[in-house]
LOLOBA-39708 format. One record per atom (N, C-alpha, C): x, y, z negated; residue number from 1. Coordinates in steps of 0.1 Angstrom, whole numbers, plus 5000, padded with zeros to 4 digits. Last residue first. Example, Ala and Ser with C-alpha at 12.3 -4.5 7.8 and 13.67 -1.06 7.14 Angstrom:
BEGIN
((5128 4978 4929) 2)
((5137 4989 4929) 2)
((5129 5000 4921) 2)
((5132 4943 4922) 1)
((5123 4955 4922) 1)
((5132 4967 4922) 1)
END
This chain:
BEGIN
((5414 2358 4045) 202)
((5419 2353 4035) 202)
((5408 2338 4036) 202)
((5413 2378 4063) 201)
((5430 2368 4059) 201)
((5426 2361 4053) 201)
((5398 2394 4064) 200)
((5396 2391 4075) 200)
((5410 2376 4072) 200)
((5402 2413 4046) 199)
((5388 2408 4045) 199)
((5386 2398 4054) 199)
((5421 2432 4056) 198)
((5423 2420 4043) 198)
((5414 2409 4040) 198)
((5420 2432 4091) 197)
((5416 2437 4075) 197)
((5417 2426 4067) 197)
((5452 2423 4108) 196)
((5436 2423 4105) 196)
((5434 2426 4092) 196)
((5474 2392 4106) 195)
((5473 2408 4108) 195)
((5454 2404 4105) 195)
((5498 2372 4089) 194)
((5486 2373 4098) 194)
((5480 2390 4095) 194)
((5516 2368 4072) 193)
((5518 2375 4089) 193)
((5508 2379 4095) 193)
((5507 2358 4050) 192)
((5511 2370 4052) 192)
((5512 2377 4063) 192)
((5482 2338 4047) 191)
((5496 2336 4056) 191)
((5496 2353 4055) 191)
((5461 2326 4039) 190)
((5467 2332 4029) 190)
((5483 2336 4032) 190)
((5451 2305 4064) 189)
((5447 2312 4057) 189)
((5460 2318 4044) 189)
((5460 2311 4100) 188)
((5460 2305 4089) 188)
((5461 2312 4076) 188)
((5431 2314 4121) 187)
((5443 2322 4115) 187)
((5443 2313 4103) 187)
((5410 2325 4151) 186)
((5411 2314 4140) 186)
((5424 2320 4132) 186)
((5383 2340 4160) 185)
((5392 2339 4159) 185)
((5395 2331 4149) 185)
((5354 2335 4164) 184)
((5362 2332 4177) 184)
((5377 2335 4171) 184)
((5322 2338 4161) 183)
((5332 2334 4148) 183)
((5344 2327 4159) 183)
((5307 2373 4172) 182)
((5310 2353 4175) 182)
((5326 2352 4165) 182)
((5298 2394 4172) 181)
((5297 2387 4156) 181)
((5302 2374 4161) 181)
((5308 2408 4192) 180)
((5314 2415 4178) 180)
((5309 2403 4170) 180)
((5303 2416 4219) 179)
((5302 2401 4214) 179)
((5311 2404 4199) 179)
((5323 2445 4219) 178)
((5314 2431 4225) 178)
((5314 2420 4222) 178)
((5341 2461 4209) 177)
((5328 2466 4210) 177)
((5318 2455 4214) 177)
((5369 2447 4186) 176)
((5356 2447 4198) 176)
((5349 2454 4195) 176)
((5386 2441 4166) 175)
((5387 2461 4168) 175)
((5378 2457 4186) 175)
((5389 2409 4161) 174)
((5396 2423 4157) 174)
((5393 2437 4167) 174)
((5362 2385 4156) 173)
((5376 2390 4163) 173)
((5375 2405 4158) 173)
((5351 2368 4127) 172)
((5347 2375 4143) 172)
((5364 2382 4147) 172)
((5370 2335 4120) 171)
((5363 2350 4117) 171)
((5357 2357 4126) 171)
((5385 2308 4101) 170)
((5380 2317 4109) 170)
((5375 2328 4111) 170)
((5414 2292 4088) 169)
((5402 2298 4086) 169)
((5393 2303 4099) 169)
((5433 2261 4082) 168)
((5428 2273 4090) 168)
((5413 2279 4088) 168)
((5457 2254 4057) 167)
((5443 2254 4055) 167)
((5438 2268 4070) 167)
((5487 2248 4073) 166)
((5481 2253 4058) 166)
((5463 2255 4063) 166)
((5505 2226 4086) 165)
((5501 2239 4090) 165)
((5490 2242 4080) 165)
((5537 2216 4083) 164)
((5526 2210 4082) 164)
((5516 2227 4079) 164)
((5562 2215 4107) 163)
((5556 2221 4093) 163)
((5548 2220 4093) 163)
((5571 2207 4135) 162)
((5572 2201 4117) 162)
((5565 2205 4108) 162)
((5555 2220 4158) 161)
((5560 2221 4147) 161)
((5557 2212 4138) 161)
((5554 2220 4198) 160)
((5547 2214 4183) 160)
((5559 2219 4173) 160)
((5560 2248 4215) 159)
((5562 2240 4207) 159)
((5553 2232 4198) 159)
((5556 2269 4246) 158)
((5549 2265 4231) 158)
((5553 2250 4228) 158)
((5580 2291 4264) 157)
((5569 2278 4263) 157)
((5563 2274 4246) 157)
((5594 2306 4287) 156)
((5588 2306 4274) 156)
((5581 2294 4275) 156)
((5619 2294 4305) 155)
((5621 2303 4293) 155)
((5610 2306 4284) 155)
((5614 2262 4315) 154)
((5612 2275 4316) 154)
((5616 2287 4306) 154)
((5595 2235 4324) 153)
((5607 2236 4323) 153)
((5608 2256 4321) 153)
((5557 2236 4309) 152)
((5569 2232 4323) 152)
((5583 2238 4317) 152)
((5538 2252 4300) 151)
((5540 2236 4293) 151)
((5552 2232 4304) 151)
((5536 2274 4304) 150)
((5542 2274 4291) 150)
((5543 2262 4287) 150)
((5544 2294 4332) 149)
((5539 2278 4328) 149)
((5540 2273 4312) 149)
((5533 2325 4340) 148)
((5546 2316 4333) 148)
((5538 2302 4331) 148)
((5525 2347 4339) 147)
((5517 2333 4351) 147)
((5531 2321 4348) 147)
((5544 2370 4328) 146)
((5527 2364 4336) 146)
((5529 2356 4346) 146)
((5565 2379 4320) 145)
((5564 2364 4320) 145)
((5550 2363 4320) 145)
((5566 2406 4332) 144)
((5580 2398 4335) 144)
((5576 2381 4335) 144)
((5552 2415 4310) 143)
((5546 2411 4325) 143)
((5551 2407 4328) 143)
((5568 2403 4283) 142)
((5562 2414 4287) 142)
((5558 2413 4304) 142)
((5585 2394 4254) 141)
((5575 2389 4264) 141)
((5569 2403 4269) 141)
((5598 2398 4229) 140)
((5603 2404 4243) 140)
((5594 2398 4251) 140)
((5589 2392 4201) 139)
((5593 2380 4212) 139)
((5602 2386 4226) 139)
((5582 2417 4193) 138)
((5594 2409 4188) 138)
((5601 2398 4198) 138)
((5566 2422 4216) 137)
((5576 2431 4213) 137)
((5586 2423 4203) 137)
((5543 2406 4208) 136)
((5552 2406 4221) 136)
((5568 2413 4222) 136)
((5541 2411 4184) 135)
((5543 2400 4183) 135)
((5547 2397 4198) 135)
((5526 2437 4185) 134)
((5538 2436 4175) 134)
((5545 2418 4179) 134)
((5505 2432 4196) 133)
((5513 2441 4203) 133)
((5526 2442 4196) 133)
((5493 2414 4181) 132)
((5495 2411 4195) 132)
((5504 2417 4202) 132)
((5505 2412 4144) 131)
((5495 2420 4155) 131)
((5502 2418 4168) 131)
((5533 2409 4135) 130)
((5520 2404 4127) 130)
((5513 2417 4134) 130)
((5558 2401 4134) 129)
((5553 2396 4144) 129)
((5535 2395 4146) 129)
((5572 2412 4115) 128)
((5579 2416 4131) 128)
((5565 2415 4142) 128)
((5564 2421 4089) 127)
((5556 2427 4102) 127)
((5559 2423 4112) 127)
((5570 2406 4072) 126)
((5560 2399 4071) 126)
((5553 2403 4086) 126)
((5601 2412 4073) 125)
((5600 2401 4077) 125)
((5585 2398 4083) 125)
((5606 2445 4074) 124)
((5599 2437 4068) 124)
((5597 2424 4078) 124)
((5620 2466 4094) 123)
((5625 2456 4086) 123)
((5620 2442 4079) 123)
((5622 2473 4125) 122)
((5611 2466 4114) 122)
((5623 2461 4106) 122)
((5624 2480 4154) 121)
((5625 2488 4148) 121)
((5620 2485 4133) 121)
((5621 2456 4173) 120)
((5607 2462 4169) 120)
((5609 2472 4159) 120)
((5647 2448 4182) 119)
((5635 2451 4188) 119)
((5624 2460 4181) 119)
((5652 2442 4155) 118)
((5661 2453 4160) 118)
((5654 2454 4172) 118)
((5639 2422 4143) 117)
((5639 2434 4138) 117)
((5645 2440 4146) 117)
((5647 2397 4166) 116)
((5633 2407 4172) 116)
((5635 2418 4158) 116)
((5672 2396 4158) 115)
((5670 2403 4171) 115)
((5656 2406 4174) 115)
((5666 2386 4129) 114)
((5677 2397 4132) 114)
((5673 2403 4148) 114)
((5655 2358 4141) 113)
((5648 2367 4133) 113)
((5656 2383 4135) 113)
((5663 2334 4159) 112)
((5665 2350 4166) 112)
((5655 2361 4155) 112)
((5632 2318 4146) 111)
((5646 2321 4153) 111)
((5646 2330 4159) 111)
((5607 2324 4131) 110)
((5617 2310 4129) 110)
((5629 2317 4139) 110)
((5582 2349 4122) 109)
((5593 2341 4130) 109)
((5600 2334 4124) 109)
((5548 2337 4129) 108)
((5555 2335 4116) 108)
((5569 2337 4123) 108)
((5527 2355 4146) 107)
((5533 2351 4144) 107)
((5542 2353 4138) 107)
((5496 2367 4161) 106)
((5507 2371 4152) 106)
((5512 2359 4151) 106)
((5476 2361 4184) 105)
((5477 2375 4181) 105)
((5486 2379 4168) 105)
((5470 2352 4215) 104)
((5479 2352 4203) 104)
((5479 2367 4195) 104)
((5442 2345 4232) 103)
((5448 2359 4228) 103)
((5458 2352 4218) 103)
((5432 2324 4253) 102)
((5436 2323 4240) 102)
((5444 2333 4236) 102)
((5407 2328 4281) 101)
((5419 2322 4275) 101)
((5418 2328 4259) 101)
((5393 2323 4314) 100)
((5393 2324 4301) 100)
((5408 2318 4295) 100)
((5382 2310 4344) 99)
((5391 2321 4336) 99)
((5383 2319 4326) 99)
((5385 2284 4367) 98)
((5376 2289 4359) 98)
((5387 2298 4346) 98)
((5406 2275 4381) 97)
((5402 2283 4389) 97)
((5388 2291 4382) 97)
((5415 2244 4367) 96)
((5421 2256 4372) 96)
((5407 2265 4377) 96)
((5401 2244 4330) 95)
((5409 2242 4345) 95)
((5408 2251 4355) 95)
((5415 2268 4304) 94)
((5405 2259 4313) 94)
((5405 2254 4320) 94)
((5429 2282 4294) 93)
((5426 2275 4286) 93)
((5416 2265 4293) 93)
((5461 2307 4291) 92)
((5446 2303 4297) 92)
((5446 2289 4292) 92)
((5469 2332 4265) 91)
((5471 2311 4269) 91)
((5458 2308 4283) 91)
((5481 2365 4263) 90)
((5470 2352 4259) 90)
((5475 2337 4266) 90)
((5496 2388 4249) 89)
((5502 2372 4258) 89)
((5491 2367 4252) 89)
((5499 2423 4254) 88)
((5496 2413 4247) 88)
((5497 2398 4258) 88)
((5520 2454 4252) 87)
((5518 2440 4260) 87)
((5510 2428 4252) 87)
((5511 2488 4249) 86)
((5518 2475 4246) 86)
((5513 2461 4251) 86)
((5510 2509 4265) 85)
((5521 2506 4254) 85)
((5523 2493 4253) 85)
((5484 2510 4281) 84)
((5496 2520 4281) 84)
((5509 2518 4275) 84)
((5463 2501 4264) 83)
((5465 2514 4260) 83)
((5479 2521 4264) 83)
((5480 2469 4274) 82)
((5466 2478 4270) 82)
((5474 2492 4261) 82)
((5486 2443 4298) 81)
((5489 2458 4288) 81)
((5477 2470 4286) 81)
((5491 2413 4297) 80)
((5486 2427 4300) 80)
((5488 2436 4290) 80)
((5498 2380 4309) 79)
((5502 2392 4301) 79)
((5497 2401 4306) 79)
((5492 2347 4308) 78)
((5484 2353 4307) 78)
((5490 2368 4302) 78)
((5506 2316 4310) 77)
((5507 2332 4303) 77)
((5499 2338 4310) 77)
((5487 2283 4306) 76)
((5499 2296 4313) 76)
((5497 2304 4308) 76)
((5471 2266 4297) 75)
((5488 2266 4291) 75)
((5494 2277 4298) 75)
((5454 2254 4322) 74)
((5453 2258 4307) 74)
((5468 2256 4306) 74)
((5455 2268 4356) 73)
((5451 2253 4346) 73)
((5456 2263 4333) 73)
((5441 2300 4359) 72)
((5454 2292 4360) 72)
((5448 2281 4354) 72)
((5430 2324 4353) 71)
((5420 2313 4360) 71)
((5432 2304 4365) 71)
((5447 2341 4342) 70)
((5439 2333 4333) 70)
((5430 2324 4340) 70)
((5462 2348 4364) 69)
((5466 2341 4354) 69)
((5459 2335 4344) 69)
((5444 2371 4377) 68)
((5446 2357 4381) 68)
((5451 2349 4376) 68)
((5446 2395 4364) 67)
((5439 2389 4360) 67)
((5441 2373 4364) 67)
((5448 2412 4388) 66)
((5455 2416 4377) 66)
((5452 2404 4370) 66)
((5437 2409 4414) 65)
((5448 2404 4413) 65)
((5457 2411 4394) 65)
((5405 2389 4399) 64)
((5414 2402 4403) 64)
((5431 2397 4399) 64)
((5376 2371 4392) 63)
((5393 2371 4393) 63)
((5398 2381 4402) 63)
((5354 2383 4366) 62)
((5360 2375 4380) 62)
((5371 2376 4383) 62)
((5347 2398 4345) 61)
((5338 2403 4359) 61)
((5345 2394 4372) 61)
((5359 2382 4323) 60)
((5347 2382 4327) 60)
((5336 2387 4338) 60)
((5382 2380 4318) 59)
((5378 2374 4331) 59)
((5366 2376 4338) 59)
((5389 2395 4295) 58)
((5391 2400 4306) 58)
((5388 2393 4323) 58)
((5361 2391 4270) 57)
((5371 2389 4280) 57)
((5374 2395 4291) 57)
((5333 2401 4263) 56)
((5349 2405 4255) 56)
((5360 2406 4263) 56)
((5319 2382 4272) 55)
((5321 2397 4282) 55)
((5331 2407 4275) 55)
((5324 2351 4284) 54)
((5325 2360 4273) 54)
((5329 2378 4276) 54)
((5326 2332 4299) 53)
((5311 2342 4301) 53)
((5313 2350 4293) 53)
((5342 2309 4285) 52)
((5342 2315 4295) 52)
((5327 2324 4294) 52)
((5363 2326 4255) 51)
((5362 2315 4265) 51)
((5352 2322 4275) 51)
((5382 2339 4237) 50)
((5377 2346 4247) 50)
((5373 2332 4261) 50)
((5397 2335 4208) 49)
((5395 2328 4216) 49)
((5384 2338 4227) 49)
((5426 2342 4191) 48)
((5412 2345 4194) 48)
((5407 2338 4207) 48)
((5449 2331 4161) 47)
((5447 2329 4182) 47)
((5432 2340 4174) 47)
((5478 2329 4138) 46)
((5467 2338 4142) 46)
((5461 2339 4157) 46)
((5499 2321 4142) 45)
((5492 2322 4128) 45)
((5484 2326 4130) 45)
((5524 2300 4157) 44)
((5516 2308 4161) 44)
((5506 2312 4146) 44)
((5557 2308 4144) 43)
((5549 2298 4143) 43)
((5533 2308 4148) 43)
((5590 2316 4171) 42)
((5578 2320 4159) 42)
((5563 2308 4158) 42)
((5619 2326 4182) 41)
((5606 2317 4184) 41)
((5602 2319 4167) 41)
((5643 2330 4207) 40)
((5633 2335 4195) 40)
((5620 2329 4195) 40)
((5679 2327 4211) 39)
((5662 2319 4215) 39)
((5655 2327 4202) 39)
((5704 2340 4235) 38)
((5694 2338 4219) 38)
((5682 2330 4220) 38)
((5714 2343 4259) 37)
((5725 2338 4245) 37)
((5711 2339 4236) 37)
((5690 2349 4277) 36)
((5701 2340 4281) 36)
((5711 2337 4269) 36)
((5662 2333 4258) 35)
((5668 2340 4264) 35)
((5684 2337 4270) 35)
((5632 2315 4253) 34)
((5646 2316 4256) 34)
((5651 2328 4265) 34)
((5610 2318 4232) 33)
((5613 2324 4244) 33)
((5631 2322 4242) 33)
((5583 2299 4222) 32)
((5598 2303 4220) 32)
((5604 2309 4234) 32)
((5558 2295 4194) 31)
((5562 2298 4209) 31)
((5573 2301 4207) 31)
((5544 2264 4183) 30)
((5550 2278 4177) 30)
((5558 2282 4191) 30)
((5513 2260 4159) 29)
((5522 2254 4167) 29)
((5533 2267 4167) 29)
((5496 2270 4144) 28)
((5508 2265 4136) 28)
((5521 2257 4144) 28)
((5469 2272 4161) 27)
((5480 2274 4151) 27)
((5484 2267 4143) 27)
((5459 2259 4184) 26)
((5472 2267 4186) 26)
((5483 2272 4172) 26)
((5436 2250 4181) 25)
((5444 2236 4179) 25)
((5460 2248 4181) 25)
((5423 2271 4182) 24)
((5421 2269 4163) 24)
((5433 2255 4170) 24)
((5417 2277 4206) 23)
((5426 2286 4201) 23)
((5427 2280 4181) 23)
((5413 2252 4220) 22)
((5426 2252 4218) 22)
((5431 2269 4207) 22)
((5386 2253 4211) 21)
((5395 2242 4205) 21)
((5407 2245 4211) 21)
((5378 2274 4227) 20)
((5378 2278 4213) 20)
((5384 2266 4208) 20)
((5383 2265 4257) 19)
((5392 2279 4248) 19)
((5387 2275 4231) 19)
((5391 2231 4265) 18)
((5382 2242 4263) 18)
((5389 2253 4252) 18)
((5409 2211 4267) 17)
((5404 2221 4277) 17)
((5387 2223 4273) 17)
((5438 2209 4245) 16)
((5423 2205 4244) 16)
((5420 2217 4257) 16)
((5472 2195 4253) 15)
((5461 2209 4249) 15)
((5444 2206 4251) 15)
((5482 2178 4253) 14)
((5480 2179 4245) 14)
((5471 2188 4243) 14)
((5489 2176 4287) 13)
((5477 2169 4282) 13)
((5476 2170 4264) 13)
((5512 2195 4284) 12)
((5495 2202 4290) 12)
((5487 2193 4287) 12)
((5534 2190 4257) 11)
((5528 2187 4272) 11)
((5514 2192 4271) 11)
((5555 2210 4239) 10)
((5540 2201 4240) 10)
((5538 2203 4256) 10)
((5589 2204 4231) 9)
((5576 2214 4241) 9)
((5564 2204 4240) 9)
((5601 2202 4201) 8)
((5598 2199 4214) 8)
((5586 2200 4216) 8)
((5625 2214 4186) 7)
((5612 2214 4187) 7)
((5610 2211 4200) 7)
((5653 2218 4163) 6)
((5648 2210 4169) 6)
((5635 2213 4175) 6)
((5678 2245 4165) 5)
((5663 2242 4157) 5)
((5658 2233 4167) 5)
((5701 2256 4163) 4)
((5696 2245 4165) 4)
((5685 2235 4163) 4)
((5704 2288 4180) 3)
((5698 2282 4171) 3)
((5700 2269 4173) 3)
((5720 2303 4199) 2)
((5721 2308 4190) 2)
((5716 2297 4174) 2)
((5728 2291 4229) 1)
((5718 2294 4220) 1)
((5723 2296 4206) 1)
END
């Protein structure tokens, strides 16, 4: 590994089981994907929450073999791809066999900075990781790591963090046609990484 950065993996009984308290208990924690010579890892700054009945969500018409990841116990990957291009990584968040989960949707990077710019074609520090599809792509997460355990032994998984995590805000979620006014996404406030209209940061 490339890094010596101390952090250790949060166990599944830290995670609160229900989606909107774990998507506001997710920031500031911070995901890391080990690779075989690098580790990349970033502070989470930004969740949405998509709990259960929510017809935003992708669970919401039932469990399909595309989708069975999110009806996982809470803490696994959850990866899809939208528009064709790009990968987003939600969190399932419930027990097992009831779907819903925790969209990540930007992050602060801490390691392997230099290798997600050269992934994502970016120079600016504040972009690598700032929007779902920008924040897989830095990380390299992509179907490869659906149904991943994020609290077990493994190449990705979520960290607690040292750093003391700055005032969290909230807000309706980013670019829905459904369920548009529920106050479901959470994000730390005045955090540059964080993506979404300016109206939506602060």
């Amino acid at each position: 590994m490339n890094s010596v950065r101390q952090l250790r993996r949060l166990r599944r009984a830290e995670l609160p089981v229900d989606t909107v308290q774990l998507a506001r208990y997710l920031i500031g924690k911070v995901l890391v994907h080990d690779l075989d010579s690098h580790r990349l890892s970033g502070r989470i700054v930004e969740t949405e929450a998509y709990p259960i009945g929510d017809s935003a969500g992708h669970a919401f018409r039932g469990k399909t073999p595309r989708n069975r990841s999110l009806f996982l116990e809470r803490g696994h990957a959850y990866v899809h791809i939208t528009y064709g291009t790009s990968f987003l990584l939600n969190v399932s968040s419930e027990v097992p066999g009831v779907g819903a989960g925790v969209l990540l949707r930007a992050v602060e990077p801490l390691d392997g900075v230099e290798l997600m710019a050269g992934s994502r074609g970016a120079t600016r520090l504040a972009d690598l990781g700032r929007g779902p599809g920008r924040l897989t792509k830095a990380m390299q997460v992509d179907l490869r790591q659906d149904g991943l355990d994020l609290c077990a032994a493994g190449p990705l998984w979520l960290a607690a963090s040292a750093q003391v995590t700055g005032a969290i805000g909230k807000s309706v979620r980013v670019g829905l046609t459904r369920n548009v006014d529920r106050l479901l996404r959470f994000y730390e406030r005045d955090n540059p990484r964080v993506s979404g209209p300016k109206r939506l940061r602060k």
